[in-house]
C-alpha positions as CSV (number, residue, x, y, z in Angstrom):
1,X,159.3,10.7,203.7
2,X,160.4,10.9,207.6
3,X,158.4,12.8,209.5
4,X,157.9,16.2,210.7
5,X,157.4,17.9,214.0
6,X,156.3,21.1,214.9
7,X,156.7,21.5,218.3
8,X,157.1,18.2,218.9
9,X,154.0,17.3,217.3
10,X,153.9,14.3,214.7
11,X,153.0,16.7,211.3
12,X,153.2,14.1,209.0
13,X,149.7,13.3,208.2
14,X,146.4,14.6,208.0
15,X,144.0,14.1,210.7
16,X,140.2,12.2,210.0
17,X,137.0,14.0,209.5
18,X,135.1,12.7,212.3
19,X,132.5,14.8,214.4
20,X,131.9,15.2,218.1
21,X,128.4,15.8,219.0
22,X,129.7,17.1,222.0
23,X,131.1,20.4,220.8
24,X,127.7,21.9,218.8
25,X,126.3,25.0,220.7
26,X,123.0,23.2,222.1
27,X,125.0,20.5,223.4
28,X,127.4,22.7,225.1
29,X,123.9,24.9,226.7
30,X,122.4,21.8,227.8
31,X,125.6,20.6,230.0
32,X,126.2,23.6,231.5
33,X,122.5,24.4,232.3
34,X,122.2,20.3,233.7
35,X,125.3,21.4,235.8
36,X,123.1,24.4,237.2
37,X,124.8,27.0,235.3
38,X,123.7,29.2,232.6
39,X,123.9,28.5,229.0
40,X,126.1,31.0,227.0
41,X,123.2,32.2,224.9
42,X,119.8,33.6,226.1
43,X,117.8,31.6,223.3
44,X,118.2,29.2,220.7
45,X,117.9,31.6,218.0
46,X,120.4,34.1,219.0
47,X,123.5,35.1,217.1
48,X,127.3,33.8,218.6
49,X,130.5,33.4,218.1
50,X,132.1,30.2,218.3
51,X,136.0,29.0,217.7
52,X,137.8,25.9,217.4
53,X,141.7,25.8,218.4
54,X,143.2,22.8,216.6
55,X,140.0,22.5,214.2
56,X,141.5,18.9,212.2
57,X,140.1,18.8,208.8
58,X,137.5,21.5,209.8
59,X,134.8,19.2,208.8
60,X,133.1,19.6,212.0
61,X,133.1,23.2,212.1
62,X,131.6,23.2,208.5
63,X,128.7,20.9,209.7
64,X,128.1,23.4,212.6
65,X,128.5,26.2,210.7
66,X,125.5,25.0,208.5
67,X,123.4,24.0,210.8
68,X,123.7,27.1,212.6
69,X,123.5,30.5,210.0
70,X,123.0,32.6,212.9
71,X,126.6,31.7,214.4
72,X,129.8,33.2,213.1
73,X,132.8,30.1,213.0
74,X,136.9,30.4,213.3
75,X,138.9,27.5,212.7
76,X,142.1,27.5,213.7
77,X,144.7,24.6,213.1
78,X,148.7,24.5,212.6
79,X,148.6,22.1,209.7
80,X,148.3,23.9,206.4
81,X,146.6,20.5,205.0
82,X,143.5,20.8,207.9
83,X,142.8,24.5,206.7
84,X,142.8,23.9,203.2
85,X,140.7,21.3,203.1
86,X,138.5,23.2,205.6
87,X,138.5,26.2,203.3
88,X,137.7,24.2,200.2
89,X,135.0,22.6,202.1
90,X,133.4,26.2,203.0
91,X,133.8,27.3,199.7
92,X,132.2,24.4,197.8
93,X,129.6,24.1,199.9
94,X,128.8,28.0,199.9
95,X,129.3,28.4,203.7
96,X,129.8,32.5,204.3
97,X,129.6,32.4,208.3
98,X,132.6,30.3,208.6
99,X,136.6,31.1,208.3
100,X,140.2,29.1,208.8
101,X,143.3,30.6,209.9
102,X,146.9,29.0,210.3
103,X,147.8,29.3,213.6
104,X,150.3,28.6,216.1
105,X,148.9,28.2,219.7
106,X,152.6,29.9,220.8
107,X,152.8,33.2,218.3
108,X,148.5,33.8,219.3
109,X,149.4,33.6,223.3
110,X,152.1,36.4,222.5
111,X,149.7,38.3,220.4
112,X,145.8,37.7,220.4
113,X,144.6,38.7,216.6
114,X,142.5,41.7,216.9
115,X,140.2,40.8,214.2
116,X,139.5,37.4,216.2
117,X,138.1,39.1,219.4
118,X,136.3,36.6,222.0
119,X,133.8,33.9,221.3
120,X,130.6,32.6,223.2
121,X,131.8,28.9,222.2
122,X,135.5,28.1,222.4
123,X,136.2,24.4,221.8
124,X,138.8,21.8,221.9
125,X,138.9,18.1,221.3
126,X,141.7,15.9,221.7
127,X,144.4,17.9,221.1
128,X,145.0,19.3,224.7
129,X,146.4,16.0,226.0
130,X,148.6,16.1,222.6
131,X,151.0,18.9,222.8
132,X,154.0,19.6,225.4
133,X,153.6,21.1,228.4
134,X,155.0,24.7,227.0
135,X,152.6,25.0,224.1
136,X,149.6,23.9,226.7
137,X,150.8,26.9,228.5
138,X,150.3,28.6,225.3
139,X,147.3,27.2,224.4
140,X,145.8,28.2,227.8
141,X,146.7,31.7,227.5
142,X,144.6,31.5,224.5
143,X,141.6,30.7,226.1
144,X,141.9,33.6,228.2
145,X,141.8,35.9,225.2
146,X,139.0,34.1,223.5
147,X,136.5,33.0,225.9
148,X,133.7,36.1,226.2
149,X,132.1,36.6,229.8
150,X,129.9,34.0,230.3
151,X,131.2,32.2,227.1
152,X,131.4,28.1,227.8
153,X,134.9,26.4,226.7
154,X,134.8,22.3,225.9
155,X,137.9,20.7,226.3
156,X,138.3,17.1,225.1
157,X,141.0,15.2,226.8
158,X,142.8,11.6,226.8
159,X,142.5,11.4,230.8
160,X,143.8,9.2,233.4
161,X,143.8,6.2,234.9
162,X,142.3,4.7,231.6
163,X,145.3,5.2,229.4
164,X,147.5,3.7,232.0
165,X,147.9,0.3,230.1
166,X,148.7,2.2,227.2
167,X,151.8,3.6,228.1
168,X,154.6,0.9,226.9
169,X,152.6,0.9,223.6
170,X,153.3,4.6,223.1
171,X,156.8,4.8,224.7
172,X,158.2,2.2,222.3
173,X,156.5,3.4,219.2
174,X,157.7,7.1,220.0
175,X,161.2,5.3,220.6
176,X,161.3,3.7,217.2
177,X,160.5,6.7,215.6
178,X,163.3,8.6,216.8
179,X,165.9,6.0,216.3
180,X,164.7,5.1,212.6
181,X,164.3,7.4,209.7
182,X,161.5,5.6,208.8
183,X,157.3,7.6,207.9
184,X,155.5,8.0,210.7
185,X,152.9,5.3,209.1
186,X,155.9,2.5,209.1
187,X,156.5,3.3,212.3
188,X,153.4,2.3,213.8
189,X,153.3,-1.0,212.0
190,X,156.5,-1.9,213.2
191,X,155.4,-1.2,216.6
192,X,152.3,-3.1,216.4
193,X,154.2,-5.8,214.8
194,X,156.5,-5.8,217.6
195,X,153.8,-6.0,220.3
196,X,152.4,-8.8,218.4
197,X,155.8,-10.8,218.8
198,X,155.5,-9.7,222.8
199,X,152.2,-11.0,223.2
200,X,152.7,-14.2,221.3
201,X,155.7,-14.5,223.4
202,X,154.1,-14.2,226.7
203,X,155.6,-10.9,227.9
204,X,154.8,-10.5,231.6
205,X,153.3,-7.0,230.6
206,X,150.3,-8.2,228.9
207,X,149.5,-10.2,231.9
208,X,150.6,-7.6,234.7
209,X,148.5,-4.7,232.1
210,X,145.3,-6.5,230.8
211,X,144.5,-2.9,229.0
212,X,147.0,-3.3,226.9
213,X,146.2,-6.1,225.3
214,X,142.7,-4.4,224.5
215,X,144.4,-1.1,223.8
216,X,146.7,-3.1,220.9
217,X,143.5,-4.8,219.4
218,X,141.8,-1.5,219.2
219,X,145.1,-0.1,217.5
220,X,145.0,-2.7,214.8
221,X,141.3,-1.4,213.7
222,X,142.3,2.4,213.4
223,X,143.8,4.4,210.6
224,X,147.2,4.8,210.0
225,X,146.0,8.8,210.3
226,X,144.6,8.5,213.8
227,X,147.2,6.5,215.1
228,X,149.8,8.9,213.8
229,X,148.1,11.8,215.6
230,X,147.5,9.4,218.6
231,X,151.1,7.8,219.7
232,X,153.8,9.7,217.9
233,X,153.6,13.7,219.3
234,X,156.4,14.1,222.2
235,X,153.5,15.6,224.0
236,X,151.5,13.0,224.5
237,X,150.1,13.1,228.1
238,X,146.5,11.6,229.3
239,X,146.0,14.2,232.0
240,X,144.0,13.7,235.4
241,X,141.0,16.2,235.8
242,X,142.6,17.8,238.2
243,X,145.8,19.1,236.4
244,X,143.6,20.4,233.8
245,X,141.8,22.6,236.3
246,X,144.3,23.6,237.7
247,X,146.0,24.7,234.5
248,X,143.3,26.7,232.7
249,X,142.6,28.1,236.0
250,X,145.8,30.1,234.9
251,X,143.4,31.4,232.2
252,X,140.8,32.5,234.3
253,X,138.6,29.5,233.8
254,X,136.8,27.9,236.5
255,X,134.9,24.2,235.7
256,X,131.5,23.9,235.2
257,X,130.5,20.1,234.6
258,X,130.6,18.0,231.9
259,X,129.6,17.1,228.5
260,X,129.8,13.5,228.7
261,X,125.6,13.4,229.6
262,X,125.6,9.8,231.1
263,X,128.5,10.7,234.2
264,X,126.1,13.5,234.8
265,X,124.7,10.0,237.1
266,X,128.0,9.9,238.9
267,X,128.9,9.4,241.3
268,X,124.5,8.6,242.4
269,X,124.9,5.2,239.7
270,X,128.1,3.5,241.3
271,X,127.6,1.1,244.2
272,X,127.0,2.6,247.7
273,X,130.3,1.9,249.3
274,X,132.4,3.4,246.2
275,X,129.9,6.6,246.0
276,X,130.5,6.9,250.0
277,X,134.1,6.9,249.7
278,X,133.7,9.6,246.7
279,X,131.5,12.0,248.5
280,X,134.0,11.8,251.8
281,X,136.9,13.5,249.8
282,X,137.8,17.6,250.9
283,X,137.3,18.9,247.6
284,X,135.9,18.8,244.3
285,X,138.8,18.0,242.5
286,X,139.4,15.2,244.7
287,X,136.2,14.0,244.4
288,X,136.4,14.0,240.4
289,X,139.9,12.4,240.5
290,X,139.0,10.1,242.8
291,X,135.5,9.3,240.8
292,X,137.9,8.8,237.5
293,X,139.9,6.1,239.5
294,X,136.6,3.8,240.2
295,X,135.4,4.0,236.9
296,X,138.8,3.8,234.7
297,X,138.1,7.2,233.0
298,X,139.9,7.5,229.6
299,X,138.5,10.1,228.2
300,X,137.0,13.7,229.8
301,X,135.0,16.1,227.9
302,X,135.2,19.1,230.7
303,X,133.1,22.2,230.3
304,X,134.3,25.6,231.4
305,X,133.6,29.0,231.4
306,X,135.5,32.5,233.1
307,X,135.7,32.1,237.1
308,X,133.8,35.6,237.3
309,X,130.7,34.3,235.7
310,X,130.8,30.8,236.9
311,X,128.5,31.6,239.6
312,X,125.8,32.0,237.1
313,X,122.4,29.8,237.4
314,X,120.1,28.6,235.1
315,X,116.5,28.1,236.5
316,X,114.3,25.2,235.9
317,X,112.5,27.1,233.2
318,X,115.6,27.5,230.9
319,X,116.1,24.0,230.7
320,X,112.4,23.0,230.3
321,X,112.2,25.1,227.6
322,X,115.2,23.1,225.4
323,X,114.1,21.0,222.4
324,X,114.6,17.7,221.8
325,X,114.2,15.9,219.1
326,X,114.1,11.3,218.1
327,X,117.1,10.6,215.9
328,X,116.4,7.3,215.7
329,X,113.5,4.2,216.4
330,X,113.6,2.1,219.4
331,X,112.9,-1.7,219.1
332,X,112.8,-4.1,222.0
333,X,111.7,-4.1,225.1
334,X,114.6,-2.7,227.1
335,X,117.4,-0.3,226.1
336,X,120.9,-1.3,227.1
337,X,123.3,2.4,227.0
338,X,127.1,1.6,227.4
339,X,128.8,4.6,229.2
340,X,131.9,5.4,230.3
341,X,131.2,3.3,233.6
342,X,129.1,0.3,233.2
343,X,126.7,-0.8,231.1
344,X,122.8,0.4,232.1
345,X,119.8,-1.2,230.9
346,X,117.0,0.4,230.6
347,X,113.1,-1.0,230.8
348,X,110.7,-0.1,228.4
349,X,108.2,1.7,230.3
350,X,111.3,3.9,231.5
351,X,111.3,5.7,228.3
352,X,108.4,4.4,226.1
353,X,106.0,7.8,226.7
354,X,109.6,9.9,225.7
355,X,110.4,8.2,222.3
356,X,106.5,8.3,221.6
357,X,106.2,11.9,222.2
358,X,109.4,12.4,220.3
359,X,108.1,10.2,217.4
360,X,105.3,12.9,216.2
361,X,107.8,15.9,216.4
362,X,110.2,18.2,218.9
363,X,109.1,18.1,222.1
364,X,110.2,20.7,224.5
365,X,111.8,19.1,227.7
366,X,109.4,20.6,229.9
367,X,107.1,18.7,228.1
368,X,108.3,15.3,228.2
369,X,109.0,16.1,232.1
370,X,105.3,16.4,231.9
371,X,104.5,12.9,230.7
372,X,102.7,11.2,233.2
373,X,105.7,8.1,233.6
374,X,107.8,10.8,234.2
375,X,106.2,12.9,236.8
376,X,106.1,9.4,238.1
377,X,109.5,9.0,237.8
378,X,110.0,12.3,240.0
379,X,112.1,15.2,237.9
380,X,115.7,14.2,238.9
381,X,115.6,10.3,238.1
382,X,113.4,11.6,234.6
383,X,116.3,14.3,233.7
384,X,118.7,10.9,233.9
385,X,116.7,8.8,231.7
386,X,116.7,11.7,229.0
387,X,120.4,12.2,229.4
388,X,121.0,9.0,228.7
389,X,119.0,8.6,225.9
390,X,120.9,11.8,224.6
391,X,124.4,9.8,225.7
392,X,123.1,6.8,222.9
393,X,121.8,9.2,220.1
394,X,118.5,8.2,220.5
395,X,117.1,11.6,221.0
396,X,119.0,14.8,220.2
397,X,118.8,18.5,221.8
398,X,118.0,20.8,219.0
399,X,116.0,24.2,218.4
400,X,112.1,25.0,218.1
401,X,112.5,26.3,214.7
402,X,114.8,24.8,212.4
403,X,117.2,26.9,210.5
404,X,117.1,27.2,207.1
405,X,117.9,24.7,205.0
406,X,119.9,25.9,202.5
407,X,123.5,25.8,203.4
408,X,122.7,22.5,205.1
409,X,121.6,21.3,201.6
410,X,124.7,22.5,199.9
411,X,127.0,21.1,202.5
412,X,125.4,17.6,202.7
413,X,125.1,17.1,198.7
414,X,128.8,18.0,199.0
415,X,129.9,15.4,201.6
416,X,127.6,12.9,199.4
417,X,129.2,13.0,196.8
418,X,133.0,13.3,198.4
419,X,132.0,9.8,200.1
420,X,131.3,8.0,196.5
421,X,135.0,9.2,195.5
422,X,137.0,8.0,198.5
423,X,136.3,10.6,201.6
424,X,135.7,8.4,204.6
425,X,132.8,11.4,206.2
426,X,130.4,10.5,208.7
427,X,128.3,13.0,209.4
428,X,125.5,15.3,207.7
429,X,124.4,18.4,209.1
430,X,121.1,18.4,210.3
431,X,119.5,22.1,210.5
432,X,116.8,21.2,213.2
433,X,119.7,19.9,215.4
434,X,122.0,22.8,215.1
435,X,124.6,20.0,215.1
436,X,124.9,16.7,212.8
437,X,123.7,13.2,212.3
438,X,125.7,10.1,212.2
439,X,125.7,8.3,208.7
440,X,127.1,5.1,207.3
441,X,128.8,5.0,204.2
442,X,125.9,3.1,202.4
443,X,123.5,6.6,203.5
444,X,125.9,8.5,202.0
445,X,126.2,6.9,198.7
446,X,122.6,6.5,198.3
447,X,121.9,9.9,199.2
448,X,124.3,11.2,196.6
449,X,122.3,8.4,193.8
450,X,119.1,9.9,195.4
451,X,120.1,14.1,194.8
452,X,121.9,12.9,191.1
453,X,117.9,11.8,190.8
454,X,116.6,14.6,192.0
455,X,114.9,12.5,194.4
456,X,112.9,11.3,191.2
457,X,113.5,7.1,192.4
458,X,112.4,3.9,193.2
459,X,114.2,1.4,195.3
460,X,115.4,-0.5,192.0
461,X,116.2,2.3,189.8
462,X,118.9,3.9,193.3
463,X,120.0,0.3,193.6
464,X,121.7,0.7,190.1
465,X,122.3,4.0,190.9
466,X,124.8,2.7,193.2
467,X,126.5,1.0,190.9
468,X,125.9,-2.2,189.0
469,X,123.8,-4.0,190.8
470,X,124.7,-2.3,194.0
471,X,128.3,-3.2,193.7
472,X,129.9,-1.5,196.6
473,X,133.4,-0.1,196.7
474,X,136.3,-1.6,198.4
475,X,135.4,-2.2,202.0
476,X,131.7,-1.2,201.6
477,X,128.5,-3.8,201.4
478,X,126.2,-4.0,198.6
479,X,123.2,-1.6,197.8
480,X,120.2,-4.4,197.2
481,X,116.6,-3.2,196.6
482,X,115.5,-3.8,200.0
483,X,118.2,-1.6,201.8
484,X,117.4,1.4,199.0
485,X,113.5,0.8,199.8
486,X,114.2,1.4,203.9
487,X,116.5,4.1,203.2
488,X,113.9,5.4,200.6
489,X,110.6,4.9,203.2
490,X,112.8,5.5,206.8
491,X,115.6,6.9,206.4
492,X,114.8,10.2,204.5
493,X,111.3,10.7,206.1
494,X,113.9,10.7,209.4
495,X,116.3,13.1,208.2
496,X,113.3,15.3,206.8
497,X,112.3,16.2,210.2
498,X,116.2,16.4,211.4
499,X,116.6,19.1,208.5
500,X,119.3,17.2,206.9
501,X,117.4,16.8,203.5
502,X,114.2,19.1,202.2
């Protein structure tokens, strides 16, 4: 069937069920208090409120709201699909601090739900760069009604320069869509079709615009889904940092730093010339602009919070006391983290004492500031080596006493088994994280083999669990006995102390 907009946005399919890290409540702390401002709750432990404003499938909300029983969670997405699905994930994974509501960014600007009321966590991903100018309005004037004094609002946004070499890809797939009646889904292979013929043609535009010849190759390895919500809204619009904050300043937000750990480096990492040239700029939005030009940003995740309580300071002792927690081993003797603006490599003496420390247990940050290779290091340069090994999922900011377990349980065993029958999840919750863990889909079908067991099982018995003889589904590898045994002796004893499994 042809597609269908609402206000201007490509309706016509349902979003994926990925999960930013980015958005969980600890996360969200940490970058503000890294930025020198101070976290939106006093401790770990303390009740919130937290909303989402174009929620997707809601499958991130659910992990959080699992993770975190002491939170109350609001979903809210235009797409009667996203909330359902949401709702039916709540429900069958007996989540009570959670709700969805249908909701259009334009009718809540013109009147704010009473029973919604403001939120300590109001988040965003993707969709701000998404919508037309008029319905960003909107959307802004919906953050000023949510956000609570000294609440902290993530907002996730295609930025620019990076997206420059994208450009003709969009314009001519929005063009074909509104000269053909043709599903959004044909669409987009037409267009990629058509590139193809450009490029094997010698157009002067992939030559003049290297990124788009990267930008089409990435295209061909996404879902139909994504790219649907990607290229096809009239709104699409990478925005510049500084339009941004000068737009939900309009809502009485004022910036606070960012989420993305690793450019918490920047502009100290970049060579001297290029950090001089930064630093000589008038003001701060300059600066960040200007930053976002030397390193090709495509992508901002920008923290914010109401102007009269961005003045707020965290101390020192605030962020010693976070947790953090090893998500997963380290081999080798270096570490190389790709970011947003090089690649860094790091030695392993840089980080050994912090993954050891890590590897019996939580560790407050205070503590692994403590470590003698880091007092070494001197605090600042050891803060940067555990943001980055935050940036690559090594280590994970969590709480000092995990919460219970048992909506996590429920919610986990759920996505389990949904992965076995076709749902393309990602992520588990982990209760010691407050957030979620990153799974493959051969974790997720031998958890679900392992919880049919009862976690009665040896390696051979969850190997035919899996199927015969580990026969994978379409797309997937193969269960053998030795990939059941690691998950068996590795991966579980991990996810025990992550809280994602009893």
């Amino acid at each position: 069937m042809p597609s269908v907009d609402f206000h201007g946005y490509d309706a016509s399919a349902g979003y994926t069920y990925g999960f930013c890290p980015e958005i969980a409540p600890d996360w969200l702390d940490l970058a503000a208090t890294m930025a020198g401002s101070a976290p939106a709750r006093a401790s770990d432990d303390a009740p919130f409120r937290y909303l989402e404003l174009g929620c997707g499938q809601g499958m991130g909300l659910c992990l959080l709201a699992a993770a975190n029983p002491q939170g109350q969670f609001v979903g809210v997405d235009f797409l009667p699909e996203h909330v359902d699905h949401g709702r039916a994930v709540a429900q069958a994974a007996g989540l009570t601090n959670i709700q969805f509501s249908d909701g259009d960014f334009v009718a809540l600007a013109q009147q704010w739900p009473a029973a919604f009321g403001q939120f300590d966590y109001v988040t965003l991903h993707g969709v701000y760069s998404w919508i037309t100018p008029p319905v960003r309005a909107a959307l802004v004037r919906c953050l000023g009604h949510a956000t609570a004094p000294g609440g902290l609002v993530y907002i996730g946004y295609n930025a620019q320069p990076g997206w420059l070499g994208s450009v003709p890809f969009r314009h001519i797939s929005r063009l074909l869509k509104e000269e053909s009646d043709q599903p959004s889904e044909a669409v987009m292979q037409a267009s990629i079709a058509l590139f193809d013929q450009l490029a094997a043609g010698g157009a002067n535009s992939f030559r003049i615009l290297p990124g788009l010849k990267s930008r089409l190759a990435a295209v061909k390895r996404q879902a139909n889904n994504y790219l649907i919500h990607e290229y096809l809204h009239e709104g699409w619009h990478p925005l510049w940092h500084s339009e941004v904050a000068k737009e939900v300043a309009d809502g009485g937000l004022a910036f606070v730093g960012t989420a993305s750990l690793a450019e918490t480096l920047l502009p100290g990492a970049l060579p001297p010339p290029l950090r001089a040239t930064i630093a000589e700029q008038a003001s701060s939005v300059l600066r960040m602009d200007v930053q976002d030009l030397v390193i090709n940003q495509s992508f901002r995740r920008d923290v914010f919070r109401p102007a009269t309580s961005s003045a707020s300071v965290a101390s020192d002792a605030v962020l010693d006391a976070m947790m953090l927690h090893l998500l997963k081993p380290v081999d080798g003797d270096s570490l190389t983290i790709a970011t947003s603006f090089s690649e860094i490599t790091l030695q392993m003496p840089a980080y050994a004492e912090i993954v050891a420390a890590l590897g019996s247990g939580a560790r407050s940050m205070g503590d692994l500031l403590a470590l003698p290779a880091m007092r070494q290091q001197g605090r600042p340069n050891a803060l940067q080596i555990i943001a980055l090994l935050l940036h690559a999922r090594i280590a994970g900011i969590g709480r000092s006493a995990p919460a219970p377990i048992q909506a996590v349980q429920g919610l986990n065993q759920f996505i389990a088994n949904g992965s076995t029958r076709g749902r393309r999840y990602d992520h588990l919750a982990a209760a010691a994280l407050g957030s979620a863990v990153a799974v493959t889909p051969d974790d997720l079908r031998l958890l679900d083999a392992w919880l049919a067991a009862e976690g009665r099982t040896d390696a051979i018995s969850l190997t035919t669990a899996c199927g015969a003889d580990g026969a994978p589904a379409a797309g997937d590898t193969a269960i053998t006995p030795e990939s059941a045994a690691v998950f068996l002796d590795q991966t579980l004893e991990r996810w025990r102390k992550l809280g994602v499994v009893a």
